[in-house]
C-alpha positions as CSV (number, residue, x, y, z in Angstrom):
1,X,94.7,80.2,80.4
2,X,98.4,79.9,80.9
3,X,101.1,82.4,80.1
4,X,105.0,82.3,80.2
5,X,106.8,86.0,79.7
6,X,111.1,85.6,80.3
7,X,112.8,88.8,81.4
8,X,116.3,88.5,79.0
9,X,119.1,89.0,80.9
10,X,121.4,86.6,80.2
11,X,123.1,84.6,83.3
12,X,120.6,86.3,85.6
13,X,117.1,85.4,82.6
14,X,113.9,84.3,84.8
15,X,110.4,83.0,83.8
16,X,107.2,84.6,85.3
17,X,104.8,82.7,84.7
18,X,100.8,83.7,85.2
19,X,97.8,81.4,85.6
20,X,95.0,81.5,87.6
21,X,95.0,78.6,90.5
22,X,98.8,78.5,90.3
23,X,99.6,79.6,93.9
24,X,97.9,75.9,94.7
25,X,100.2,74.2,92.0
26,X,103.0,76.2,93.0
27,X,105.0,73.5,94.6
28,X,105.8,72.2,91.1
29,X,107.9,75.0,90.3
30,X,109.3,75.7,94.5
31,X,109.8,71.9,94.8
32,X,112.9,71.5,93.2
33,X,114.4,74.8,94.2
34,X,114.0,73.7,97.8
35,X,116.9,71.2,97.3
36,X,115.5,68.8,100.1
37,X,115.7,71.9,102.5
38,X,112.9,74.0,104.3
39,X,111.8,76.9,102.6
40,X,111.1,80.4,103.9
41,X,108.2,82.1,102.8
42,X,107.9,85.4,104.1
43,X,104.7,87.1,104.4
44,X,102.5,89.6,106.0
45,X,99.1,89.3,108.1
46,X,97.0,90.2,105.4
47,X,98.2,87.1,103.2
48,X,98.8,84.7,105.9
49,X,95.7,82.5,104.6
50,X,97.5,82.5,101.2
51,X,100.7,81.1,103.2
52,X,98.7,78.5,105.2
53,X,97.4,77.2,101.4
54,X,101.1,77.3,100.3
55,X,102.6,75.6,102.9
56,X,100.0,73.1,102.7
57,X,101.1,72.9,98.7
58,X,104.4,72.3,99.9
59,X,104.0,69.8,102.2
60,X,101.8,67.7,99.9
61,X,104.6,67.4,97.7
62,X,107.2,66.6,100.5
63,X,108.5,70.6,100.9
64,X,109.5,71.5,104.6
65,X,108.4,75.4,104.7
66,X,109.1,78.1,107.7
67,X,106.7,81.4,107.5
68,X,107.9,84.5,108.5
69,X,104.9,86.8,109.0
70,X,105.5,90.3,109.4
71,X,102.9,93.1,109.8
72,X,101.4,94.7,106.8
73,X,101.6,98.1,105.2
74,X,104.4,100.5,104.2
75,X,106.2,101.0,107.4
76,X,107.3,97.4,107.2
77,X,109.9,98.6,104.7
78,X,112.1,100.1,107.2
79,X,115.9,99.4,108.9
80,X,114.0,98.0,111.5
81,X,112.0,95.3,109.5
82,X,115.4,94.5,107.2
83,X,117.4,93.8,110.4
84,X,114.7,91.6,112.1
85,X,113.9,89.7,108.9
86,X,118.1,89.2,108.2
87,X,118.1,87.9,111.9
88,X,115.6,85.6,111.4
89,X,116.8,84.1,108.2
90,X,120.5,83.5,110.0
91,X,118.5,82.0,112.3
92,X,116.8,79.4,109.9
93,X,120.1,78.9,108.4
94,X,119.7,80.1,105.3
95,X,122.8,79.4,102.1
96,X,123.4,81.5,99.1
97,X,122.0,78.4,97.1
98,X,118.9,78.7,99.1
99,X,115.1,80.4,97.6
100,X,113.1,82.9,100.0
101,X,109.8,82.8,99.2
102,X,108.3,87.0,99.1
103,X,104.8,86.1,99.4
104,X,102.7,89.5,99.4
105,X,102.5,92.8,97.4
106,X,105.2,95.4,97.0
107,X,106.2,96.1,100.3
108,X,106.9,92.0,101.2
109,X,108.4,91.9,97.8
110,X,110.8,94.9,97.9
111,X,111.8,94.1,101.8
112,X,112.3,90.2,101.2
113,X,114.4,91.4,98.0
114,X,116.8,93.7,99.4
115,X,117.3,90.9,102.4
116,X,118.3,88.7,99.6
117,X,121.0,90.9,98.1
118,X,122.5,91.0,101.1
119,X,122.3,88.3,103.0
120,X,126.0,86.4,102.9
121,X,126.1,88.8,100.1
122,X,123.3,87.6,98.1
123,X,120.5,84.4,97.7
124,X,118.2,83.7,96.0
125,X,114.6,84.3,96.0
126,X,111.0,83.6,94.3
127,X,108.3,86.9,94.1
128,X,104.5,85.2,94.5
129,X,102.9,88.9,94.5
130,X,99.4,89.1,95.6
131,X,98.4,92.4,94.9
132,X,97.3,93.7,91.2
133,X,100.1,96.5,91.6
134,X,103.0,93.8,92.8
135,X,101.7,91.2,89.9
136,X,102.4,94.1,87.2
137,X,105.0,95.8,88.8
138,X,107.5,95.7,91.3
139,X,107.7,92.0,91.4
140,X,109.5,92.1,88.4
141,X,112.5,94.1,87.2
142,X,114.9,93.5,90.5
143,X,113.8,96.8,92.1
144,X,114.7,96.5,96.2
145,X,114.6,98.9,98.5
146,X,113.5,99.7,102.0
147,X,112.3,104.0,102.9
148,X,113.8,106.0,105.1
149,X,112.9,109.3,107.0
150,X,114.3,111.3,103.9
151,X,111.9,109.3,101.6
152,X,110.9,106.6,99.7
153,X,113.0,103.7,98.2
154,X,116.3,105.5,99.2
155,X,118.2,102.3,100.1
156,X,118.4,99.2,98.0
157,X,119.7,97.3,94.9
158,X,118.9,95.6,92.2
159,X,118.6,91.9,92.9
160,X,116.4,90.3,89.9
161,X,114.5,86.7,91.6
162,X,115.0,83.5,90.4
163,X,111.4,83.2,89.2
164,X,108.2,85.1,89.2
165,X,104.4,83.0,90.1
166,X,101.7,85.4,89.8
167,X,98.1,83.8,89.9
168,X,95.4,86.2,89.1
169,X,92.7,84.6,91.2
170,X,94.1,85.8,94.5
171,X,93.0,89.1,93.8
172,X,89.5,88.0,94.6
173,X,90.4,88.5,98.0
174,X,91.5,92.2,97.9
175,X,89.7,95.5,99.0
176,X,88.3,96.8,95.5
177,X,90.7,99.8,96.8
178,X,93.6,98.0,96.4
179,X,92.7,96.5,93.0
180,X,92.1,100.4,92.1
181,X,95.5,101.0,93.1
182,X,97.2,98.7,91.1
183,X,95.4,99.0,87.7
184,X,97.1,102.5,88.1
185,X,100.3,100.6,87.2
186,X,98.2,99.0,84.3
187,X,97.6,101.9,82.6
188,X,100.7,103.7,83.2
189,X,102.3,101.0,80.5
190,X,99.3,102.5,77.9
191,X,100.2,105.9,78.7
192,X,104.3,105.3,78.3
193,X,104.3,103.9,74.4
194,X,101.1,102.2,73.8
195,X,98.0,104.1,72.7
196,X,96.5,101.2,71.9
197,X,96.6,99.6,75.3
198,X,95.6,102.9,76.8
199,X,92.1,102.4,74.3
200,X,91.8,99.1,75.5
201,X,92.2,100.3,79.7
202,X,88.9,103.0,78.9
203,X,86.9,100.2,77.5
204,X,88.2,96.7,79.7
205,X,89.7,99.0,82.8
206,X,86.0,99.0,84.9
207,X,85.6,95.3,83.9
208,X,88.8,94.3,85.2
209,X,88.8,96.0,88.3
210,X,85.5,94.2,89.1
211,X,86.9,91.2,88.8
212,X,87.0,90.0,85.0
213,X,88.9,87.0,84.8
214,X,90.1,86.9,81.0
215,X,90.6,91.0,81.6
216,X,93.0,91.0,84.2
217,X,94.8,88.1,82.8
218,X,95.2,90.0,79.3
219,X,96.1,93.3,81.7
220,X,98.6,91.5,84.0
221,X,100.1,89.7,80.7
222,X,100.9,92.5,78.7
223,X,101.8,94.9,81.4
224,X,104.6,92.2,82.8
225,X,105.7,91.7,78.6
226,X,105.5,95.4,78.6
227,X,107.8,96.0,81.6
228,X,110.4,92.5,81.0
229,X,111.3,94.2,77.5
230,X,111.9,97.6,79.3
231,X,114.1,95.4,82.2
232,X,116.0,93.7,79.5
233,X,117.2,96.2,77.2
234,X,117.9,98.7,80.9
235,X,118.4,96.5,83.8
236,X,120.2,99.0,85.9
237,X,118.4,102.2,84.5
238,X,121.5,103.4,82.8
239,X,120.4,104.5,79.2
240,X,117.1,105.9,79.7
241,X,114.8,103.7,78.7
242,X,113.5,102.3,82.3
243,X,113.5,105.5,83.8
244,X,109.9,105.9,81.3
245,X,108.5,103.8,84.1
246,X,108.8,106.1,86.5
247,X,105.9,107.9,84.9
248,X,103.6,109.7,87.0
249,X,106.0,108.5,90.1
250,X,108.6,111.7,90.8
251,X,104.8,114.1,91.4
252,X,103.5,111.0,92.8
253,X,105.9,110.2,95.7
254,X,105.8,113.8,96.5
255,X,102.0,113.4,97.2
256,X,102.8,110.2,99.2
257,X,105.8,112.0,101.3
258,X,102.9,114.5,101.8
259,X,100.5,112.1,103.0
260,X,103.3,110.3,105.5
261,X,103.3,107.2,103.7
262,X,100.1,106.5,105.4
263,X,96.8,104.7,104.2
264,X,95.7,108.7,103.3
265,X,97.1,107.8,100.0
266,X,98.7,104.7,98.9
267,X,100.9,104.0,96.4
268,X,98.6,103.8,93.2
269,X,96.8,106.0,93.9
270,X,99.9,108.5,94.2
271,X,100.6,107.4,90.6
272,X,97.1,107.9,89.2
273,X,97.4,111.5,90.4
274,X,100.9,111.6,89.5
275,X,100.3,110.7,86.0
276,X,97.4,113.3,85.5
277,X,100.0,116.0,86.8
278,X,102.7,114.8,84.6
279,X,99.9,115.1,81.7
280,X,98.6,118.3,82.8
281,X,101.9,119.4,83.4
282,X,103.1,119.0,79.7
283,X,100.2,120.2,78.2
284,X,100.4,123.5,80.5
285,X,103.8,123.9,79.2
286,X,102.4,123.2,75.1
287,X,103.7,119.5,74.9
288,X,101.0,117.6,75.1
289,X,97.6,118.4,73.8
290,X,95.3,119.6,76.0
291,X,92.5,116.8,74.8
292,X,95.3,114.1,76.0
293,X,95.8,115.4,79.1
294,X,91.8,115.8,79.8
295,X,91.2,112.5,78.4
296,X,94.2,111.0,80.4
297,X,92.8,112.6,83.7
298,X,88.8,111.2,82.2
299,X,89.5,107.7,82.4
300,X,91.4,108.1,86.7
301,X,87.7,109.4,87.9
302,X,85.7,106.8,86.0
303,X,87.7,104.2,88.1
304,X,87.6,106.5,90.8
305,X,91.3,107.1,91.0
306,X,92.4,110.4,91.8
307,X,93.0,112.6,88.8
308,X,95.1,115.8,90.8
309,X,95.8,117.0,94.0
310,X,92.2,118.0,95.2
311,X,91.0,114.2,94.4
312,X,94.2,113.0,96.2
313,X,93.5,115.1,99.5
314,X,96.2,117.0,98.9
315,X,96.9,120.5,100.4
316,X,100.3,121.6,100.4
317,X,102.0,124.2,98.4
318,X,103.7,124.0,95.7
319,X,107.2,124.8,97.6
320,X,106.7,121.8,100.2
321,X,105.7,119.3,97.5
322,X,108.9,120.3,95.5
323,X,110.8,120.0,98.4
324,X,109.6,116.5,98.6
325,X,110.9,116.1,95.3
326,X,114.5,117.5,96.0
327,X,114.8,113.8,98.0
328,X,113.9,111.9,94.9
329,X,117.1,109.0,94.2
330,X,116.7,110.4,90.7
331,X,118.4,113.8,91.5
332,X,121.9,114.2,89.7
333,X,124.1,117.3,90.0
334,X,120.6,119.4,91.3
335,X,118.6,118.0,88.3
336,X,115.5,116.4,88.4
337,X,114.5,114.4,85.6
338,X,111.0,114.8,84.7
339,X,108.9,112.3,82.4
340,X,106.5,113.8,80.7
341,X,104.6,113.7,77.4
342,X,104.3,114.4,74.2
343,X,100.4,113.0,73.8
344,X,99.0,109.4,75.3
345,X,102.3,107.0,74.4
346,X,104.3,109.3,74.0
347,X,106.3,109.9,77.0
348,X,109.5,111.1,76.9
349,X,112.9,111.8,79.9
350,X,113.2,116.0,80.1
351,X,116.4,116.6,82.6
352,X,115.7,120.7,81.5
353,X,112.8,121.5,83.9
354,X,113.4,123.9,86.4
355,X,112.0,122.6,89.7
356,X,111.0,126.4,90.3
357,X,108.3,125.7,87.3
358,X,106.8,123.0,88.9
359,X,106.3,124.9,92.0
360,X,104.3,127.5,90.3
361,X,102.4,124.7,88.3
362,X,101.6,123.2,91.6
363,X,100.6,126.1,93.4
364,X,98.1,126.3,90.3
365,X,96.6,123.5,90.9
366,X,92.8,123.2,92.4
367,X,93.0,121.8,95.9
């Protein structure tokens, strides 16, 4: 089962394309972007056997390929990594017509990105995510960015990829944790404007986490639809209408500052949680219905994904957690927008909430 999805933005309009097996078929689609020239893939040390099958695609079809493998995990997206991985591209030569390969999950994907915008200001490049959270989420939508000591994401741009190859089947090969993780960013699309997709996470969500092929393909293909309409009618978050994916992400950073960006808590995790607080949050403050948020923070535990701060190993006041908060990108003139919810799908931008009430909200919180 084959599916084709096209982000619409005009000039800058790209195909992601999902399949299972496609990463061993993907030199039909990298062949003739290599323009006779050697391709860089960049990569980390968990996905270097993914990169040896790649280049071995490659070469069978008469592609030249150069890996760049980097070490895994969040602190690759640092000043550090962007200067070393800039370097190195110089050093292969690399021409605004050229395509870098980001060949991991978020982190390669985000890091390889930025790179790209900038490098002789701006190439090209291909996402091949290889995590469940990259396939539905941050490889698509032009989202780059490094973290810095103030927080996460701080420095980027949006740089959209040429093209998007996103085979289901490599997800064999990751720690069920990590598949956890990432069907956090599956259901956060239910949760946003689809009721009907949250009813189909509580009865497919355990299945596809096991490893369901026709699940995850249904997941992954709906969440990417989900999230290329969002990109095409707010590429740049201007208007308000991507900012709804940041659901569950402004409590959810704060968890991960909390955590140090560390394996304590990674990043879908921080959502899961994120999104029960936004939940609980609106329902504490008579939005949402209570059975919503209950139901909402239900379905995180039965995929044993944290459904609050006590699940997420979290201990730290309300005050420090909203001082986390005060370094979100999103704050304008003081304000912090705030999605939360009206009732499952119904999520809504609030730019009225006082950041004191989320500290006492927090500090209610069972830890």
């Amino acid at each position: 089962m084959s599916r084709r999805i096209d982000v619409a933005l005009g000039a800058r309009s790209y195909p992601i394309l999902i399949e299972a097996g496609l990463l061993a078929r993907a030199a039909d689609h990298l062949g003739p972007l290599a323009r006779g020239r050697t391709m860089a893939i960049v990569t980390d040390e968990n996905v270097r056997p993914h990169c040896a099958a790649l280049q071995t695609a490659l070469a069978d079809a008469g592609v030249r390929s150069e890996a760049i493998v980097l070490p895994p995990g969040e602190s690759t997206k640092s000043w550090t990594s962007l200067a070393a991985l800039c370097d190195r591209l110089l050093d292969l030569g690399i021409e605004r017509g050229d395509h870098v390969v980001a060949l991991g999950g978020g982190v390669i994907g985000d890091l390889v990105g930025f790179a790209c915008a900038i490098l002789k200001r701006g190439c090209h490049f291909v996402q091949v995510p290889t995590t469940l959270l990259a396939q539905v989420d941050s490889s698509v939508g032009g989202k780059t960015a490094i973290n810095t000591r103030a927080g996460k994401n701080l420095i980027g741009a949006f740089h959209q990829p040429a093209m998007v190859l996103i085979d289901p089947s490599v997800l064999d090969t990751l720690p069920p944790r990590e598949v956890r993780a990432g069907y956090a960013e599956v259901v956060k699309y239910g949760l946003i404007d689809d009721p009907a997709f949250f009813a189909w996470c509580e009865a497919h969500g355990a299945a596809l986490i096991a490893g369901d092929p026709a699940a995850r393909v249904h997941a992954i293909a709906h969440a990417v639809a989900a999230k290329a309409r969002i990109v095409a009618a707010d590429e740049h978050e201007t208007n308000g209408t991507r900012a709804l994916l940041n659901l569950g992400h402004t409590f959810g950073h704060a968890l991960e500052a909390e955590a140090g960006f560390s394996q304590a808590l990674i990043h879908g995790e921080g959502v899961a949680a994120g999104c029960a607080l936004a939940f609980a949050f609106s329902a504490a403050r008579g939005l949402c219905p209570s059975d919503d948020a209950s139901r909402v923070a239900a379905h995180w535990r039965s995929v044993r994904l944290p459904d609050g701060l006590a699940a997420a190993g979290i201990r730290a006041s309300g005050a420090t957690l909203v001082d986390h908060m005060r370094h979100d990108k999103k704050m304008a003139a003081g304000t912090l927008p705030f999605l939360l919810a009206r009732g499952i799908g119904q999520t809504y931008l609030d730019k009225t909430i006082a950041l004191t009430d989320v500290e006492t909200f927090l500090d209610a919180q069972p830890r």
